[in-house]
N, C-alpha and C positions, 0 to 999 in steps of 0.2 A: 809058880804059885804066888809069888811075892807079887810079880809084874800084873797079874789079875786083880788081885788083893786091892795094889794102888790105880788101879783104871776106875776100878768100880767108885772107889771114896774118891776120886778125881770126878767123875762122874755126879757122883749125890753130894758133891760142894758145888757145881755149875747148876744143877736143880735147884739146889737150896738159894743160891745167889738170884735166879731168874724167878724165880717165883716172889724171891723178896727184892726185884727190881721194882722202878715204879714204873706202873704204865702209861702210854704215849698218852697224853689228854688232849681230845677231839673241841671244836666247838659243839659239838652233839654233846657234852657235858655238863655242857653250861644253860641255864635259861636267861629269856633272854634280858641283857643289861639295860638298869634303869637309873636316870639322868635325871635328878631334879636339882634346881627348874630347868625346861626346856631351853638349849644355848641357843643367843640369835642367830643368825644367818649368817652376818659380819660383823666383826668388831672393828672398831679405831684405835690405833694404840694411843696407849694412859687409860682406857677405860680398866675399871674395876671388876673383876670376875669372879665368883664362887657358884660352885655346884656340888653334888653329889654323887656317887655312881659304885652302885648295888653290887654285887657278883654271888650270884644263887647256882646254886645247880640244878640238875632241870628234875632230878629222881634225888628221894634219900640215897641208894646204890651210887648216883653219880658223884653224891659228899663225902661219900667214902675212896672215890677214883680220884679225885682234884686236890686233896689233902696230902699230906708224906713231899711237900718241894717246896721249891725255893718258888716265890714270886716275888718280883722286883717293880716298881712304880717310879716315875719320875716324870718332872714339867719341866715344859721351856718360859714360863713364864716368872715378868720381874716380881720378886718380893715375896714368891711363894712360900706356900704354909700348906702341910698336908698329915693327914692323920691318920690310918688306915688301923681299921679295929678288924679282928678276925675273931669270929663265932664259934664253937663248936658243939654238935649235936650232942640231946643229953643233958648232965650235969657237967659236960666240960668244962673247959677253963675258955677265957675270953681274954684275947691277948691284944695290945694294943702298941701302934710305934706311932713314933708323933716328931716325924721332921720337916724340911723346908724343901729340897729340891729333888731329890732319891732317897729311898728306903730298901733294903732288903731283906723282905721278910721270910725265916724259914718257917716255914708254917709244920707243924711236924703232923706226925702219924695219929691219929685217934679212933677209936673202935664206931665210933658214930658218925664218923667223916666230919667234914664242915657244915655248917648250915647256912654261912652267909660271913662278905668281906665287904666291909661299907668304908670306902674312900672319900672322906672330906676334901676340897682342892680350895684353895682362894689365892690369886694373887691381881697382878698388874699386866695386861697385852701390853706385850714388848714392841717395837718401834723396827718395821721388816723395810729390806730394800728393795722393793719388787711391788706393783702397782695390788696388787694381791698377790698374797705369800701365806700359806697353812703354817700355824705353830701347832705344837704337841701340847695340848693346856695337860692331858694325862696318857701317859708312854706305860703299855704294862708287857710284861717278860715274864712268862712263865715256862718255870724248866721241866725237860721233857715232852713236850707237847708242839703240835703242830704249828707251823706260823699260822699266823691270825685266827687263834683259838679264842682268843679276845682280842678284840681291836681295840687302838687306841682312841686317845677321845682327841680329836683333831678340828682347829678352831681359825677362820679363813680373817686373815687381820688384811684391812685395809689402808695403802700409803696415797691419802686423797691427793698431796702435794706433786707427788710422780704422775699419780693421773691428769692432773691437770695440768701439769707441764708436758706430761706425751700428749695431748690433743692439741696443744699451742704448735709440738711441734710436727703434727699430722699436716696440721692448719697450712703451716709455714711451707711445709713441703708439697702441699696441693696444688697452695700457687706458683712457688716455682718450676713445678712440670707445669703448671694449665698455660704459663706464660711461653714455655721454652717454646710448648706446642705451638701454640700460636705463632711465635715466629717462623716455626718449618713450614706453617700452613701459612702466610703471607711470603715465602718464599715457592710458592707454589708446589709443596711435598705432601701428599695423601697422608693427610693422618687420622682418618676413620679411626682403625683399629687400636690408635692411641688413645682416643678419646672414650671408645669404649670401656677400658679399663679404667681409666680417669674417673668415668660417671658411675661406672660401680663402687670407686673408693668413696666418692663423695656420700653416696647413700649408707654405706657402712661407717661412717663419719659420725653423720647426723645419727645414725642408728644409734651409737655408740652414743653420745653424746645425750641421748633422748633416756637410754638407762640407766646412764652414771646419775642423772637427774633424778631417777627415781629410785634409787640408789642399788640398784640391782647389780651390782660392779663386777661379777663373774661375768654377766652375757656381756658389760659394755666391754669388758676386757678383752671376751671373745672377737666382739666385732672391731673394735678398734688395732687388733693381731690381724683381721682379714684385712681391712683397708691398709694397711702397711703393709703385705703382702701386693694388693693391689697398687699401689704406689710404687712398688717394688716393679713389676709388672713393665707399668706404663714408662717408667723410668727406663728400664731396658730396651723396649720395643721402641721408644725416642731416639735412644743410641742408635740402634740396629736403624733403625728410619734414615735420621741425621745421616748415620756414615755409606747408607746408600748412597741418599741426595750427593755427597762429596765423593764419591769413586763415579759417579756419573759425569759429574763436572768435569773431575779429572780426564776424565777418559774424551770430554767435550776441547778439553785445552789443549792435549794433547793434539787431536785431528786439526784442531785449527792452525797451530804450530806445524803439522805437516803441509798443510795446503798454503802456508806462508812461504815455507822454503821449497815447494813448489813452484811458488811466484816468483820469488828470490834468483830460482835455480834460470828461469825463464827470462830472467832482465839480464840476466848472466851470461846468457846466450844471444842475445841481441845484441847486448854492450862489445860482445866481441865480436861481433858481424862489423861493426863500425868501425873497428879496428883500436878498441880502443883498450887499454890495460887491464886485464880479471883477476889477475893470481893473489889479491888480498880478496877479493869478495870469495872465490874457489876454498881458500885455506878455511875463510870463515862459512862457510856453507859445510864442510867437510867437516868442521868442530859441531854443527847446529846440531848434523844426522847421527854426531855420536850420543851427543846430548837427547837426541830424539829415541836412539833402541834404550839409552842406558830407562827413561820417564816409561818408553813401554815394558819393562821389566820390572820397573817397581809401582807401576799399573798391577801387573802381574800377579806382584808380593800383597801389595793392598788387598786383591781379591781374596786371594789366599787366607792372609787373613780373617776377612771376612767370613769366609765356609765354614772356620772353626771358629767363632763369634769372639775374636778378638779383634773387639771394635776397637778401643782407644789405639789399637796398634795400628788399625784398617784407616781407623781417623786420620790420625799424624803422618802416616805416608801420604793419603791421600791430599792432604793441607799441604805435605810438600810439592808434591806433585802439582797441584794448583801454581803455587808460588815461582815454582823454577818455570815451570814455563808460561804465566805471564811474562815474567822476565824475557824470556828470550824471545817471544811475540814481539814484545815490544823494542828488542832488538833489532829483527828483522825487517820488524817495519819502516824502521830508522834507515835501514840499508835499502831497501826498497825505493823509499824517497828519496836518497839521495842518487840512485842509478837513473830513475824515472826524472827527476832533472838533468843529468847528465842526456836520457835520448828525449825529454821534453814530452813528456806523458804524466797526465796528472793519475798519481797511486788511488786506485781504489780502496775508501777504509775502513776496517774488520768492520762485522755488523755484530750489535748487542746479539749472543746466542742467548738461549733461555732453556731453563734446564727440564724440556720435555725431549721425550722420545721422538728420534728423528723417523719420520714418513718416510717408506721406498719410494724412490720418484722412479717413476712410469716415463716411458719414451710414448711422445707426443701423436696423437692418431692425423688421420687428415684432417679432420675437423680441426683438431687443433691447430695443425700448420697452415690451415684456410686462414681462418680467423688472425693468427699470428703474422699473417702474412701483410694481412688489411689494418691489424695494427701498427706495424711497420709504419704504412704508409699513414695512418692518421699523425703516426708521431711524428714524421718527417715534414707534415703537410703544417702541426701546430709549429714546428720548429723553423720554418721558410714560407709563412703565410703571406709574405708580398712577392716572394719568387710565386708563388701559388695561386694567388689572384691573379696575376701579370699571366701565367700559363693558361687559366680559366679564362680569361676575357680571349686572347687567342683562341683557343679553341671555339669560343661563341661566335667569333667576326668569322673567321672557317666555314662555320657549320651553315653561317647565314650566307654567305657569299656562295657559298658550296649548294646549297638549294634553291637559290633564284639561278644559277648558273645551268643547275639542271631544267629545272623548268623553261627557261629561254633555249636550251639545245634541243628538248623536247617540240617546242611550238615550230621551231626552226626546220626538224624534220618532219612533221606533222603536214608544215606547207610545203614541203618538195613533193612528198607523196602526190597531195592534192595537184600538182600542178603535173607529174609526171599521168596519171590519171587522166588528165582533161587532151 
């Protein structure tokens, strides 16, 4: 009987508690807030700022929902001063709080609800680090109720100084890719697709550039974010370009360093036909080929690289790659000259390569070996032109001697006939 007894008044204390809770307050309670005067678009900081702003409820019923809580107000602005007077329907009481940067006001319970909260604001735009940056000029918190039941009053301050030192440094960084460009493309490296990117920053640049003027500084801010973006972009795609052109080269020094100790290997074998001493050129040929798997292996690692777009990685292999084997090019060639004087053969030397795609070379048709055949002889004919005239006039004295000779054995048996005839 007791344990019933206490259910039930456990019971009608959680009624009574919930019925005198306060309820959630909706933006649907509020009508809607008014701002005088209308706030610019953008401020400067140090400019001077005051406004107003209302808070009504949208039904007498809803001044009786919005009433019974705490409501809290505050600014980010310098030097603030704020006043918030609170109304209440009826002959209520009219309650007033009057400070500088926060207030919390409990606004209590009355039988007529509220009729009206009018917030005075005045202070100083504060000085932001961000080319545009939003201050709070008025921050409202009201307990119980849903977020952004009232929004705050939110105010877009502009730092012209940052703006116009981030276009100085757009500017600065335009040229130095439009520059880099340019020398990959005097280096003979496709740079279309760099340039594309280039010429869109450059229009989102001036775009930029065209609204800060007009002082529209959210959209210049937007486009001047794009063109950094794009800078970003063509910046990349120069890397990725660059460290192609240089795994190509590499991969071009390398084959030339093989067809050197090729050559090497081939003077090497002559010199000992002569009978002449090898076993320093052998040890150093035998050092080139180690040198030559170790450059094809980090050929290798370079690409590698590359696949997963760790250029500066792909880069700096590939610049070494470059480097060691110049070197040893220019080694072997040293060795080269020196055996080719030893059998008296003047060294054929490297040709400038250039960093295009090598051509499949095709084995030569007849035609070709026709022609090649005849140029042989042209070259031999420019090369020995008095041996060549001296064989021409012979053949002419021949060819004359050779035809009256005919013609006189001709007339010769011409008159036997006739005589054998008669």
């Amino acid at each position: 009987m007791f344990k019933n007894v206490l259910t039930i008044l456990l019971m009608l204390i959680l009624l009574i508690w919930t019925a005198n809770a306060a309820q959630t307050v909706t933006k649907d309670n509020f009508a809607e807030p008014i701002i005088e005067p209308k706030l610019d678009k953008y401020f400067l900081p140090g400019e001077k700022i005051s406004f107003n702003f209302t808070i009504q409820p949208k039904t007498a019923d809803d001044g009786k929902i919005i009433d019974g809580r705490v409501y809290e107000f505050n600014t980010s602005l310098k030097n603030p001063w704020m006043r918030i007077t609170i109304e209440y329907g009826g002959s209520g009481p009219v309650r007033i709080y009057e400070v500088e940067d926060y207030v919390k006001a409990d606004v209590k319970d009355w039988e007529d609800g509220i009729v009206r909260i009018y917030i005075e604001v005045k202070g100083t735009v504060p000085e932001v680090n961000e080319r545009v940056a939003e201050v709070i000029a008025l921050g409202i918190h009201i307990q119980d109720s849903e977020e952004g039941a009232l929004k705050s009053v939110v105010i877009r301050v502009v730092n012209k100084d940052m703006f116009s030192s981030y276009i100085n440094q757009l500017e600065k960084r335009y040229s130095e890719i439009e520059e880099k460009v340019e020398n990959l493309e005097n280096k003979g490296v496709a740079v279309a697709n760099i340039k594309v990117k280039l010429n869109a920053a450059r229009t989102k640049i001036d775009e930029g550039k065209k609204y800060f003027n007009q002082k529209d500084y959210s959209k210049a801010d937007i486009s001047f974010s794009e063109a950094e973006n794009m800078l970003e972009d063509a910046v990349n795609l120069s890397i990725e370009t660059e460290t192609n052109y240089d795994i190509e080269i590499a991969s071009k020094r390398i084959e030339t360093m093989f067809a050197k100790m090729t050559e090497f290997e081939i003077l090497i074998q002559n010199l000992k036909k002569k009978g002449e001493t090898t076993i320093s050129y052998e040890i150093k040929l035998e050092s080139y080929k180690k040198d030559y798997s170790e450059l094809k292996s980090k050929l290798t690692q370079a690409q590698d690289f590359m696949s997963k777009s760790l250029y500066y990685d792909a880069q700096n292999t590939a610049e070494e790659i470059i480097n060691t084997a110049n070197e040893k090019i220019s080694e072997i060639d040293s060795l080269i000259g020196e055996i080719s004087e030893k059998l008296e053969i003047t060294p054929t030397p490297e040709k400038t390569e250039t960093p295009i795609p090598e051509k499949t070379i095709e084995k030569p048709s007849f035609q070709g070996k026709f022609f090649g055949f005849f140029s042989t002889i042209s070259e031999w004919v420019s090369e020995n032109l008095r041996v060549a005239a001296m064989l021409a006039g012979g053949l002419v004295v021949l060819g004359i001697g050779g035809y009256f000779g005919y013609r006189g054995l001709k007339g010769y048996m011409r008159k036997r006939k006739w005589d054998e005839l008669k």
